[in-house]
N, C-alpha and C positions, 0 to 999 in steps of 0.2 A: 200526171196529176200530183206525185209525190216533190215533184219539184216546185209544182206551184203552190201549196201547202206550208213546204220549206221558206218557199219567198214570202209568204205573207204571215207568217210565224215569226220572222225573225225580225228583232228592232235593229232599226238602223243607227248606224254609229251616232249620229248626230241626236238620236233620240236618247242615247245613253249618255250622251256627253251631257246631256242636260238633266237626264235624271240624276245623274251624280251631282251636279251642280246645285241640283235644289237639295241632294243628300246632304251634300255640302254647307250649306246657308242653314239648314235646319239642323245641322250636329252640330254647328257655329252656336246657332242662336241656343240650343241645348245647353251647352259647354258655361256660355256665359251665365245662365238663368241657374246653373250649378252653382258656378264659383259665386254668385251674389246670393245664394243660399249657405252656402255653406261660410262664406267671410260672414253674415247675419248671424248665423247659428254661432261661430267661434266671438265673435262678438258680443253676443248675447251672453252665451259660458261664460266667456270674461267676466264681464259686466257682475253677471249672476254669483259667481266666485267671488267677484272684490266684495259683494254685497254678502254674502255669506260671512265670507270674514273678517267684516265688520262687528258684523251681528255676534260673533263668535267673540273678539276681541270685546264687545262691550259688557257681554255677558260674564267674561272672564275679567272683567274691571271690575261688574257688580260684584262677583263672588268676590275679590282680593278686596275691598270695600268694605263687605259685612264681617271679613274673615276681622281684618285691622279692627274694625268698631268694636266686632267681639272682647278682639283680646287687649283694644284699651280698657274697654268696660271690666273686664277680668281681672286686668293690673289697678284700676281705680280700689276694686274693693279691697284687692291683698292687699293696695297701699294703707287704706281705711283703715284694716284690721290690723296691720301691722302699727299703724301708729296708735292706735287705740289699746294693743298692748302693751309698745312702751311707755304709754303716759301711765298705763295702771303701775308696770313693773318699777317705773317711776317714782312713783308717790309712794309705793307700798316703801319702796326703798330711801325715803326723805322721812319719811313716816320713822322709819327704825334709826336712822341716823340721830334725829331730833331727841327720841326717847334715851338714846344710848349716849350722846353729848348735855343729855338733860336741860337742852334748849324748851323755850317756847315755841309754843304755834302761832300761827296767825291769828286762830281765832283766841286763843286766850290773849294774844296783846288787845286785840278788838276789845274782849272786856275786861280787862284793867283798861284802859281807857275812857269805856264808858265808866268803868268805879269812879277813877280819878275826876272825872267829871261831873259825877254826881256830887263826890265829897268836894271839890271844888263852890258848886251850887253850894250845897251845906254850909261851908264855912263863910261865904258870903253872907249867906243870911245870917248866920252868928253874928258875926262879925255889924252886918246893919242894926242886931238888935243891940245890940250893949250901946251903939252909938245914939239910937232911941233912948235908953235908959239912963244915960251918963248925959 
């Protein structure tokens, strides 16, 4: 009875050959549904990466962007104030030259100008009234 037991116990070659067979075809089809998971997945990382560093690269545009604007706007004003005080150190300094050369100004030729102009007037009219009287 121990033999017959043995005999009907044991798989016959032919039933292993084929269970290995379908072992076979399903560790196949395994394998592949792997690798097209994982080329997905390394693809995707890529992908996800280039996009990353993109985003990385643009935000690192915007800051060098505002960084410039800053420090034009920065040098605008030094420029401002720098010129605003050599026009004063300027003038303070044309101011002292005129005085110490004992030149004119501008605005006092402005009135001698208008004087001369008035007394011009003036002498006009003089001048038409004696032609009335004569």
């Amino acid at each position: 009875m121990a033999e017959a037991t043995a005999r009907t116990s044991r798989i016959s070659l032919k039933d292993v050959r084929a269970s290995v067979k379908r072992m076979q075809a399903e560790g196949e089809r395994l394998v592949g549904r792997i690798r097209r998971d994982a080329q997905s997945l390394i693809s995707r990382t890529r992908r996800e990466a280039v996009t990353d560093l993109l985003a990385d690269a643009r935000k690192f545009e915007q800051a060098i962007r505002k960084r410039a604007e800053r420090t034009i706007e920065d040098l605008e004003g030094r420029r401002a104030r720098i010129i605003a005080s050599l026009e004063e150190q300027t003038s303070r300094l044309v101011e002292t030259v005129v005085r110490r050369l004992n030149l004119v100004t501008e605005d006092e030729v402005k009135e001698l100008r208008k004087r001369v102009a008035h007394l011009e007037r003036r002498l006009d009219q003089l001048a038409a009234g004696k032609e009335k009287a004569a």
